[in-house]
MARVO-78244 format. One record per residue (C-alpha): residue in three letters; chain; x, y, z. Coordinates in steps of 0.1 Angstrom, whole numbers, plus 2048, in hexadecimal, padded with zeros to 3 digits. Example, Ala and Ser with C-alpha at 12.3 -4.5 7.8 and 13.67 -1.06 7.14 Angstrom:
REM residues 2
R  rest  kette  east  north   up
R   ALA      A   87B    7D3  84E
R   SER      A   889    7F5  847
***
This chain:
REM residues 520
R  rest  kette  east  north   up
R   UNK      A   402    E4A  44B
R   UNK      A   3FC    E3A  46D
R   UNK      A   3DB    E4D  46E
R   UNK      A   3D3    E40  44F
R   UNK      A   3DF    E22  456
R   UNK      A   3C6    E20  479
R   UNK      A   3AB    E29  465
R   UNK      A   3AB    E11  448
R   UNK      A   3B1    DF3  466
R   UNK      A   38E    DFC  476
R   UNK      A   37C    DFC  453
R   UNK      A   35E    DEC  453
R   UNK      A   363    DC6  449
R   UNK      A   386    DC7  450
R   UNK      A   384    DC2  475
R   UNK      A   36F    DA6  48C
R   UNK      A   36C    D9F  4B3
R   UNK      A   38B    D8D  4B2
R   UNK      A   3A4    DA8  4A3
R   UNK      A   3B3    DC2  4B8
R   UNK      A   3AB    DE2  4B1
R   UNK      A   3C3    DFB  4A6
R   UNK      A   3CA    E1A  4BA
R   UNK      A   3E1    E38  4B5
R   UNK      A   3F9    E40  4CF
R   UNK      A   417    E5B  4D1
R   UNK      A   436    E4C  4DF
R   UNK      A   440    E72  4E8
R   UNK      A   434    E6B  50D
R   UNK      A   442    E47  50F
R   UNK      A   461    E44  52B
R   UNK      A   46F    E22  528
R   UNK      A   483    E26  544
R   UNK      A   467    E29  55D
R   UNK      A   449    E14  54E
R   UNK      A   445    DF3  53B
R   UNK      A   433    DF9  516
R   UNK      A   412    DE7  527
R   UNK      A   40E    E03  544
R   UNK      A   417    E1F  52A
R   UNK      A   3FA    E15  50F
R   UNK      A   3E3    E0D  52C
R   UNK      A   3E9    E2F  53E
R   UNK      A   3E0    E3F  51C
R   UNK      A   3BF    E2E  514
R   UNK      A   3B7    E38  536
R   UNK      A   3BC    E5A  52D
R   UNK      A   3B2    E60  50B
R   UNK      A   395    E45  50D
R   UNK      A   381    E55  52F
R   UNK      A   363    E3B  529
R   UNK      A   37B    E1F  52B
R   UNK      A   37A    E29  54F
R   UNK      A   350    E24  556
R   UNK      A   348    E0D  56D
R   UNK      A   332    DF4  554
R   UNK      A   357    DEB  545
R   UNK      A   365    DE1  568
R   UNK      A   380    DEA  577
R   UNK      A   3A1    DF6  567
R   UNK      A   396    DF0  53E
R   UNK      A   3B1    DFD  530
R   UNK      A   3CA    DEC  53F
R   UNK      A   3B4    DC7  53D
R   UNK      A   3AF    DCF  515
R   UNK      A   3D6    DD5  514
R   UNK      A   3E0    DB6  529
R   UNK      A   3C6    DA3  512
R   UNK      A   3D3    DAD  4EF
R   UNK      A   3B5    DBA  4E5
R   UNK      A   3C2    DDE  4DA
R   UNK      A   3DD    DDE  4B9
R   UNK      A   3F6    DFE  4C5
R   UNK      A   3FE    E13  4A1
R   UNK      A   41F    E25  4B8
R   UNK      A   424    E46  4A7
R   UNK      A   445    E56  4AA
R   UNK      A   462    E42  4B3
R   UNK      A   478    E5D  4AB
R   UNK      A   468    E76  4BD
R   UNK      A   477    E65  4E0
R   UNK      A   498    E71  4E8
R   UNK      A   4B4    E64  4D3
R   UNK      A   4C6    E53  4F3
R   UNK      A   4A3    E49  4FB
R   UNK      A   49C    E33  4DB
R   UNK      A   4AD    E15  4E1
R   UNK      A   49A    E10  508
R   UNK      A   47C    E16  4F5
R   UNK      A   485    DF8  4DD
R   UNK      A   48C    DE5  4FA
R   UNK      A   46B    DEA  50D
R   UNK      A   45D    DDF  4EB
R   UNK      A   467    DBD  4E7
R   UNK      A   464    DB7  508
R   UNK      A   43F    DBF  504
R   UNK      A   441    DA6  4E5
R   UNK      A   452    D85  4F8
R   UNK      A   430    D7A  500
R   UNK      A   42A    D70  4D8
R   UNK      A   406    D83  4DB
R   UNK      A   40A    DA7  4D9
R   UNK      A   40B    DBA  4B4
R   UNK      A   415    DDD  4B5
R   UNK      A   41C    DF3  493
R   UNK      A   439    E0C  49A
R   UNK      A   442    E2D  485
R   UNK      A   462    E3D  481
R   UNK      A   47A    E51  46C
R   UNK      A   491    E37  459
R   UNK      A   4B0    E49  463
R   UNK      A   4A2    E4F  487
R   UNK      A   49E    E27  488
R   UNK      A   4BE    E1E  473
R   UNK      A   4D4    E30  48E
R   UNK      A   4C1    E21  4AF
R   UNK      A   4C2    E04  4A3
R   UNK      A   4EA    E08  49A
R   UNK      A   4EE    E0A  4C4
R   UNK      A   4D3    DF1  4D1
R   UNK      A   4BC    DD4  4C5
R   UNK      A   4A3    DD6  4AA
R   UNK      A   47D    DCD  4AD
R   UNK      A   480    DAE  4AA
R   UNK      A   468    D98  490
R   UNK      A   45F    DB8  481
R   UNK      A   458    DBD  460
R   UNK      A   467    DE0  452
R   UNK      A   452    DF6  43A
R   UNK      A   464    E13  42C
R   UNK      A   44F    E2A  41A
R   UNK      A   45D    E3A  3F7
R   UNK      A   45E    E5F  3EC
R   UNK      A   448    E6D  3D3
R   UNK      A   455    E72  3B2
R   UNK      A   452    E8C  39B
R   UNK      A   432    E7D  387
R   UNK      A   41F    E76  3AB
R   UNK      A   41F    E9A  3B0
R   UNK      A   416    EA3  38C
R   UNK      A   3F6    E90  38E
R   UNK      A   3EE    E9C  3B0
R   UNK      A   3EF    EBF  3A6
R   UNK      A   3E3    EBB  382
R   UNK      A   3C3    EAC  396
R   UNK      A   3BE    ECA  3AA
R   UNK      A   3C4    EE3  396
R   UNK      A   3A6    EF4  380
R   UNK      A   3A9    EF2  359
R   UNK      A   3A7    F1A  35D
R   UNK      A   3C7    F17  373
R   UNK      A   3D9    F02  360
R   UNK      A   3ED    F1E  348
R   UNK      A   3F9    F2E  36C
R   UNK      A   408    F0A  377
R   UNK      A   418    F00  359
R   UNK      A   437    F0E  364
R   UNK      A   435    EF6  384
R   UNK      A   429    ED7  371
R   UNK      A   440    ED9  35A
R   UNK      A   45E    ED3  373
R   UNK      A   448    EB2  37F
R   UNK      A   455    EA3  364
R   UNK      A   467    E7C  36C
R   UNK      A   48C    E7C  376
R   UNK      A   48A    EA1  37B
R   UNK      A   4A2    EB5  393
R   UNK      A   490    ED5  391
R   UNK      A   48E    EE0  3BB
R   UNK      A   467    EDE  3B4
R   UNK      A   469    EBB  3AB
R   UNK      A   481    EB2  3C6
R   UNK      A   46D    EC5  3E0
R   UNK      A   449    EB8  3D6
R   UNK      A   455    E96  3E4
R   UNK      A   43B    E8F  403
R   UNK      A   416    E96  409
R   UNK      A   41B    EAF  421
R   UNK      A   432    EC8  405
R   UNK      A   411    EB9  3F0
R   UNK      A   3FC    ECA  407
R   UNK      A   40D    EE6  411
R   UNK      A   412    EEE  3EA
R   UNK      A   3EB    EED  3E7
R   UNK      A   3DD    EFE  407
R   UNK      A   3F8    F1E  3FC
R   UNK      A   3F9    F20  3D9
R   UNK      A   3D8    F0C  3CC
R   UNK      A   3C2    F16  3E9
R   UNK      A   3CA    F38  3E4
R   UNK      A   3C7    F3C  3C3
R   UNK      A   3F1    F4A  3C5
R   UNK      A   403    F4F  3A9
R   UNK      A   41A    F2F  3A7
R   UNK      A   431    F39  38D
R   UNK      A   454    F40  3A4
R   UNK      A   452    F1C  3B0
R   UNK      A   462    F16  38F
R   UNK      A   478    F2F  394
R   UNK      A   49D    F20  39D
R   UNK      A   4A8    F43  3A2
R   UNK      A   48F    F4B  3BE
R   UNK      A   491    F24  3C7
R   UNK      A   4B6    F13  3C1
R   UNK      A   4AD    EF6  3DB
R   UNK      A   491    EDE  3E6
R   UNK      A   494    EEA  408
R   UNK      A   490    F0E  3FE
R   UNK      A   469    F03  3F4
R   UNK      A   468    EF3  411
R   UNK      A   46A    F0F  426
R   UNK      A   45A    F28  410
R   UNK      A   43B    F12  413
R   UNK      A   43B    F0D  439
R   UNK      A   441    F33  43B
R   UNK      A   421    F3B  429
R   UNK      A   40B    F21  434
R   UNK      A   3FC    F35  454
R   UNK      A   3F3    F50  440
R   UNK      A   3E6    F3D  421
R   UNK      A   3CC    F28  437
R   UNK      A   3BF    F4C  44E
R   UNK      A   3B9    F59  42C
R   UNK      A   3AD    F37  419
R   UNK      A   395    F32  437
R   UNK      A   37F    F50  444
R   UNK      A   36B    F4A  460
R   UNK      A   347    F45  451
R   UNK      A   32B    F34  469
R   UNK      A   31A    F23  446
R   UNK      A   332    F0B  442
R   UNK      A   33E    EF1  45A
R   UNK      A   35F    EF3  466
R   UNK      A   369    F13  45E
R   UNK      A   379    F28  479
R   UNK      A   367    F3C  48F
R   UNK      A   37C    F5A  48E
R   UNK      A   38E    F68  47B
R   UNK      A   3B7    F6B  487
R   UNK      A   3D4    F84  487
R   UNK      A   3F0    F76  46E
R   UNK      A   40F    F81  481
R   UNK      A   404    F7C  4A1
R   UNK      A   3F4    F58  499
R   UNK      A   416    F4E  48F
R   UNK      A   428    F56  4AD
R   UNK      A   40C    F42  4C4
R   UNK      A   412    F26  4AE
R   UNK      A   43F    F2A  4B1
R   UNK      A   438    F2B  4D9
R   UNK      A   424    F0F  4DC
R   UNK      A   437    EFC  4C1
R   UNK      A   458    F08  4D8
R   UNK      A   446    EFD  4F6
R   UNK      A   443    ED9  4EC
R   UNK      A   465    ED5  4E8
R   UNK      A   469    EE0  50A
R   UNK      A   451    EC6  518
R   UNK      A   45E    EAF  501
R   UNK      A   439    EA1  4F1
R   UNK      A   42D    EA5  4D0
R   UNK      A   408    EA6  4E2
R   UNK      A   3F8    EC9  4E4
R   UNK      A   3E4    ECB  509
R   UNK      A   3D3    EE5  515
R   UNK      A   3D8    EDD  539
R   UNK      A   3FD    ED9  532
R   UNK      A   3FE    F02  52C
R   UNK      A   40B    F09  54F
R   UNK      A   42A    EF3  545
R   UNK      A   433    F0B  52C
R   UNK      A   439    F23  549
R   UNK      A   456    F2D  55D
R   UNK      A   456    F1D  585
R   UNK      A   458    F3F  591
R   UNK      A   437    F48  57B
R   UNK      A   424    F25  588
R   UNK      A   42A    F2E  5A9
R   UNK      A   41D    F51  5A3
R   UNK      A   3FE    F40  58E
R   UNK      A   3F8    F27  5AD
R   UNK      A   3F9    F48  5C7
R   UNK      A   3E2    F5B  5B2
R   UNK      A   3CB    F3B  5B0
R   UNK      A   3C8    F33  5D7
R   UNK      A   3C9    F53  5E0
R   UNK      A   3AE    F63  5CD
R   UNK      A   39B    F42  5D9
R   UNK      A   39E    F46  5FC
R   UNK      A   39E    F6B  5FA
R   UNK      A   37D    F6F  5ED
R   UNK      A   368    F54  5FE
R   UNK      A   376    F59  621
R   UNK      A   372    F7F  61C
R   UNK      A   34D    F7C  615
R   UNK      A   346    F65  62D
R   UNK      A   35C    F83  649
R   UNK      A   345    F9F  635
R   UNK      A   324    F90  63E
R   UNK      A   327    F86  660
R   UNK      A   33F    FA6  66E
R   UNK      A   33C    FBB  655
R   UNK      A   351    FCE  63B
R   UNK      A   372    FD2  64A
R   UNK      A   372    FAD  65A
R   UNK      A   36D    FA3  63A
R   UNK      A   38B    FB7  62C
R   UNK      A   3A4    FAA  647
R   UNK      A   39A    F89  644
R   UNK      A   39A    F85  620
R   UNK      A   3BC    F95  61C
R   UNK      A   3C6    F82  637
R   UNK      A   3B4    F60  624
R   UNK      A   3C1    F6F  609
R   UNK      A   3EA    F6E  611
R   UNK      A   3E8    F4B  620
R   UNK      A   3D7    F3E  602
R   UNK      A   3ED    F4E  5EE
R   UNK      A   40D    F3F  603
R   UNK      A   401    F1F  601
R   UNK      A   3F5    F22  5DD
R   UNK      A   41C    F2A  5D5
R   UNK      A   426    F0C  5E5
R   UNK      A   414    EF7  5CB
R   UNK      A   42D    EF9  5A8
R   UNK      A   414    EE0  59A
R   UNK      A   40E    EED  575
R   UNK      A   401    ECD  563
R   UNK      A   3E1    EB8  56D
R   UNK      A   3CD    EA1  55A
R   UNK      A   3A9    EAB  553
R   UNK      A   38E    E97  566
R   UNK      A   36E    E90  550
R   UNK      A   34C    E9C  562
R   UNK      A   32F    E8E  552
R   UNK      A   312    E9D  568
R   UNK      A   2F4    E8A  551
R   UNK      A   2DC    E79  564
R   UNK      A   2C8    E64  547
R   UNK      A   2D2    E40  551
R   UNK      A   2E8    E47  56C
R   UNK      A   2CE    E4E  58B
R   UNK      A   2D6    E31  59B
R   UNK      A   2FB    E34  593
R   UNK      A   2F9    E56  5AD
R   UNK      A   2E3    E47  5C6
R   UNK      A   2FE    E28  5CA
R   UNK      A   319    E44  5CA
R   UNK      A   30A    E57  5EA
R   UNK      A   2FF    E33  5F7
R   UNK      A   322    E2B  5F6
R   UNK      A   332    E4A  607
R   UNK      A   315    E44  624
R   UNK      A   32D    E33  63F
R   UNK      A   345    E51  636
R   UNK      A   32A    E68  63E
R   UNK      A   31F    E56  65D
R   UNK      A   340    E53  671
R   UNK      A   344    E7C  667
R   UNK      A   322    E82  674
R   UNK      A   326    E6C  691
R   UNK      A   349    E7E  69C
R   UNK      A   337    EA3  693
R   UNK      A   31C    E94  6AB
R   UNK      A   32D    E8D  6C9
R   UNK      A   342    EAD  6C5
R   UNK      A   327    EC9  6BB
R   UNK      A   303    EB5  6C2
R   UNK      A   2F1    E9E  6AA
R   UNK      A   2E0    EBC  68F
R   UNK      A   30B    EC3  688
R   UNK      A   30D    E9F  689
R   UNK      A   2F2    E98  66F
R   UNK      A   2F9    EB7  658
R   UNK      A   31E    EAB  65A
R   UNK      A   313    E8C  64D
R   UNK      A   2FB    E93  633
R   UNK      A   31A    EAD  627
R   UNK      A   334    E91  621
R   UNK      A   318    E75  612
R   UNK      A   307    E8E  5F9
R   UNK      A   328    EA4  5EF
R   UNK      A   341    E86  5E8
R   UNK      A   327    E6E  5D8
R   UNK      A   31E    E83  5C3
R   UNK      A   341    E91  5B6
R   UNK      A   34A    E72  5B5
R   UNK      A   32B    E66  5A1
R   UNK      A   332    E82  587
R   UNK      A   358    E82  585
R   UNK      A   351    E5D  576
R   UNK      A   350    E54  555
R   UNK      A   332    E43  541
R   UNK      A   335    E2B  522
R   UNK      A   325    E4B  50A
R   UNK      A   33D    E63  518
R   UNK      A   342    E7B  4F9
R   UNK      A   361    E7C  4E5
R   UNK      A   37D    E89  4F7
R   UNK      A   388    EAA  4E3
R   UNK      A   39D    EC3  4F0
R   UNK      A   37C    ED9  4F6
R   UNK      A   36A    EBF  503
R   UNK      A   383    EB3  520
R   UNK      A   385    EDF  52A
R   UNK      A   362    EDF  52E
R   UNK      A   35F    EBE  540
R   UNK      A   37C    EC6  55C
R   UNK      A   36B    EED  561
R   UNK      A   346    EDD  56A
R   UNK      A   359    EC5  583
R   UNK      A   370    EE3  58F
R   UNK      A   34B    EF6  591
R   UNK      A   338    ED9  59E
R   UNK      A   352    ED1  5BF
R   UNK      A   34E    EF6  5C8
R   UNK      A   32A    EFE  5C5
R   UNK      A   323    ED8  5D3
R   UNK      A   33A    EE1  5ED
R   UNK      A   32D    F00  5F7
R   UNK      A   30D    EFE  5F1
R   UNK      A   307    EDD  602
R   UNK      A   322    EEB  622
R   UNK      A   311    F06  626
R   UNK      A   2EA    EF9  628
R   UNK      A   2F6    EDF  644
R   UNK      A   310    EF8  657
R   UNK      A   2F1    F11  654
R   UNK      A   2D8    EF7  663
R   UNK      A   2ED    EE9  67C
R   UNK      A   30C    F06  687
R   UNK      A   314    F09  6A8
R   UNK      A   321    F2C  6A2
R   UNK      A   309    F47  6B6
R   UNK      A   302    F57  69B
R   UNK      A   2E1    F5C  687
R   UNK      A   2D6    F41  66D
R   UNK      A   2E0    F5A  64E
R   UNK      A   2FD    F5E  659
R   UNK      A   306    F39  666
R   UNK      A   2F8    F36  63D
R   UNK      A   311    F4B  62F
R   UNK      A   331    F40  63F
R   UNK      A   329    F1E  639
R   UNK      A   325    F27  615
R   UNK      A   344    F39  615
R   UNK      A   35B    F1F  627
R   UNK      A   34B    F05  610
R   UNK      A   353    F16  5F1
R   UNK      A   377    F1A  5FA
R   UNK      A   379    EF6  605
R   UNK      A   369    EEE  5E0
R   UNK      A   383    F05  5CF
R   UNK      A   39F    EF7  5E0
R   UNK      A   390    ED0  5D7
R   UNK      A   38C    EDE  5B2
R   UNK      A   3AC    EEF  5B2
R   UNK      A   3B7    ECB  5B1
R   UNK      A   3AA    ECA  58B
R   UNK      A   3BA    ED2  56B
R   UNK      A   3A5    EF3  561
R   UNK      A   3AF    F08  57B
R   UNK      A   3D2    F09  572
R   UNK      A   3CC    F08  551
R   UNK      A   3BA    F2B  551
R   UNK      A   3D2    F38  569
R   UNK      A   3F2    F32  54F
R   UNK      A   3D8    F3E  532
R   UNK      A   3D1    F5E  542
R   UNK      A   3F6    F61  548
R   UNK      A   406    F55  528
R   UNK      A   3EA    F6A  517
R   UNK      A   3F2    F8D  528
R   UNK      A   418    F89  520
R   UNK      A   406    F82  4F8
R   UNK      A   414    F5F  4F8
R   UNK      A   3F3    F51  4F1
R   UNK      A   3D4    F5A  4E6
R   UNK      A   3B9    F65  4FC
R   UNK      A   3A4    F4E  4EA
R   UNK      A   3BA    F31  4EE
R   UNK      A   3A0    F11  4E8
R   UNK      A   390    F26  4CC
R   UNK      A   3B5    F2D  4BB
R   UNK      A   3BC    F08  4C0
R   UNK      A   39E    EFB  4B3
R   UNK      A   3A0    F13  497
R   UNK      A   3C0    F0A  489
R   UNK      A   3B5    EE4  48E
R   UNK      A   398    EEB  473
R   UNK      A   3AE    EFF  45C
R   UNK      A   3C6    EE2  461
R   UNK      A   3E6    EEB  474
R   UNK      A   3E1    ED5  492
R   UNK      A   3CC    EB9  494
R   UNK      A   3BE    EA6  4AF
R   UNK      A   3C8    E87  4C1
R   UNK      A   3AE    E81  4DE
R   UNK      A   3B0    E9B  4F5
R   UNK      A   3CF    EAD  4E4
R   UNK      A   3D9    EC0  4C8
R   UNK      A   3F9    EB8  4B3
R   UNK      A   407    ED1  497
R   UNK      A   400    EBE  476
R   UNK      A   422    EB5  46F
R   UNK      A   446    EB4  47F
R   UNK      A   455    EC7  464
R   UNK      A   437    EE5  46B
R   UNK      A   43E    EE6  492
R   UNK      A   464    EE7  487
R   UNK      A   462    F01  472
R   UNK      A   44A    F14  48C
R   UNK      A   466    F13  4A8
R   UNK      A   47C    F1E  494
R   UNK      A   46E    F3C  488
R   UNK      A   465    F44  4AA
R   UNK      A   486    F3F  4B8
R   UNK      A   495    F53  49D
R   UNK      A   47C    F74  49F
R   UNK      A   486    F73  4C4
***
């Protein structure tokens, strides 16, 4: 409903300049206790809105649109705080009202809201909207609309119950859009015999239904959609039954455990044990540091240098990778497009000039002015133009899940081939070591690519893929994992909300938990 809700607000002719305009937030990742409602909402614009962030909107958008009233917050989810949590958050929300200007729309469960309210104070000047069940005749003439006139013998049985006043479980059951849906996507979609719905012998209770639809529903839509490339939106592959299932119960336990109803693929390394983050953040570093400094050993010493030192590079990565229990970062965005932003880079390596020149001056005094020079050109070109990229522009792309992977992997690619690349051209120009120009070459390249993995290590993606490959060998993920995700997204078990995926319903990541927990 708030979806809906969002959407109808932004149709055309309903809104003008002077109406704030309505965005969706989860109050999953709100803490009352350490932020005001104002640095929350701007925090997530920040986040979910990257093109807020472009220089051409100043500095700090989000939180000026915030401060000014100019955004209406739809807050999903009141109950999905903490229960000892609630009454804080109510707190944090009036203050954020005093100031007479601010409108907000908040969601809840009614008995969720009845019993916070019972300890603490209510939102104040709020008008309450309690939505009503659907009766027996709402589902009739939902179903009776969907199903064909060649069907219609076969659900007789089922509309027969949807009679008004009746107590069948069918009835009682059928009494939200999401049993509406589920009913259609396993039964209608399917082209299932419906016929022991009616059944109060199979079915004695409403919340037998209940479950028998959530039960079926991962294997109604994998068979409902095939992958086919003709139509739009179809999966791309097709996906085991039983072991799509279990993905879905781990990662519907998992955000329980993080406490967030939001779905992030850089927030995979938080489903994993600290003992198994410190192994992932070893294996990281190490690898890293084994493999450039290793090279770089190989081609000026030879063979065995290049073995001692890259095990040696290797184990103090790896220590010092272990020391980092760091398993959740937020993606950067990369944008590496240079139509209309030429002079955007050229101001960016202007401005990291004097940082370049007092490098190059020191490396000049120290090691002679062609060190001093490289130095210099090193630092102007190499941060400018990370920092050129790693900003945002006003047509930055809609940030999907997909979209903010591929973004944080060019910038983790772009610091170390930047870094290496442009390292080693100046330490091969201008090296004081006596060695030959090749090989001055190659250990510049080699130093600068492990100095641009352990800058890039600082991004999301890097971790990310370490947990996947993790998770995924001990088959508690797919392989696949942005495909499954995105998969499941078009077939409709999760959908998206910015750069995260949420299971479709509360009652569907329930149920998923719980079946995991219970086959475990």
């Amino acid at each position: 409903m708030a979806v809906l809700l969002v959407l109808e607000l932004l149709r055309p002719g309903l809104a003008d300049r002077r109406t704030p305009i309505p965005v969706l937030f989860s109050l999953a990742s709100f803490d009352p206790a350490r932020q005001s409602l104002d640095s929350w909402l701007s925090e997530r614009i920040a986040e979910d809105y990257p093109g807020l962030r472009a220089a051409a909107y100043g500095k700090d958008a989000p939180a000026v649109l915030v401060r000014q009233r100019s955004i209406l917050p739809v807050l999903d989810g009141l109950d999905e705080l903490p229960e000892a949590v609630r009454p804080s958050a109510i707190t944090r929300l009036n203050e954020a009202l005093a100031d007479g200007e601010l409108e907000l729309i908040l969601t809840c469960r009614t008995e969720a809201y009845t019993a916070t309210v019972a300890v603490g104070d209510v939102l104040r000047a709020a008008a309450v909207i309690e939505p009503i069940s659907l009766g027996p005749e709402d589902a009739f003439k939902y179903l009776t609309s969907f199903v064909p006139e060649h069907r219609r013998r076969k659900w007789q049985p089922v509309l027969t119950c949807l009679h008004r006043g009746s107590t069948a479980p069918i009835a009682q059951a059928l009494n939200t859009p999401l049993m509406l849906w589920l009913i259609r996507q396993v039964y209608l979609a399917t082209d299932r015999e419906p016929g022991q719905l009616s059944d109060t012998a199979t079915f004695s209770k409403a919340s037998d239904i209940k479950r028998h639809l959530l039960e079926s529903l991962v294997s109604a839509l994998i068979k409902s959609y095939p992958p086919d490339r003709k139509y739009p939106g179809r999966p791309r592959r097709s996906w085991n039954i039983e072991k799509s299932e279990d993905w879905l119960g781990y990662l519907a336990c998992h955000l329980y455990l993080l406490k967030t109803r939001d779905l992030a693929w850089w927030q995979l390394g938080t489903t994993m044990s600290r003992r198994q983050v410190r192994c992932a953040g070893a294996l990281r570093v190490g690898l890293a540091a084994a493999i450039t400094f290793g090279l770089a050993a190989a081609i000026t010493g030879g063979p065995a240098a290049g073995v001692t030192l890259g095990l040696a590079a290797g184990v103090a990565g790896g220590l010092a990778g272990a020391l980092d229990s760091t398993s959740e970062r937020t993606p950067a965005y990369a944008d590496f497009s240079l139509r209309g932003r030429t002079k955007q880079l050229l101001r960016s390596i202007r401005n990291w000039l004097a940082a370049g020149l007092a490098v190059g001056t020191s490396v000049w005094v120290a090691f002679g002015p062609a060190a001093g020079i490289a130095a210099g050109f090193w630092v102007a070109l190499t941060f400018g133009l990370l920092r050129w990229a790693a900003r945002p522009v006003i047509s930055a792309p809609s940030r999907t899940p997909a979209a903010t992977l591929r973004a944080d992997r060019r910038l983790f690619i772009l610091r170390g081939l930047t870094f290496g690349l442009v390292g080693g051209l100046a330490f091969g120009l201008a090296g004081q070591i006596p060695i030959g120009p090749a090989a001055r070459l190659a250990v510049g390249l080699a130093v600068g690519l492990a100095v641009g993995l352990v800058f890039g290590i600082v991004t999301a993606w890097p971790g990310y893929m370490t947990a996947h490959l993790m998770l995924s060998f001990q088959r508690l993920v797919p392989f696949r994992f942005i495909r499954f995700l995105q998969d499941f997204y078009w077939m409709g078990i999760l959908r998206q909300v910015g750069g995260a995926y949420q299971f479709r319903h509360a009652d569907l990541q329930d149920h998923l938990a719980a079946a995991y927990n219970a086959s475990r």
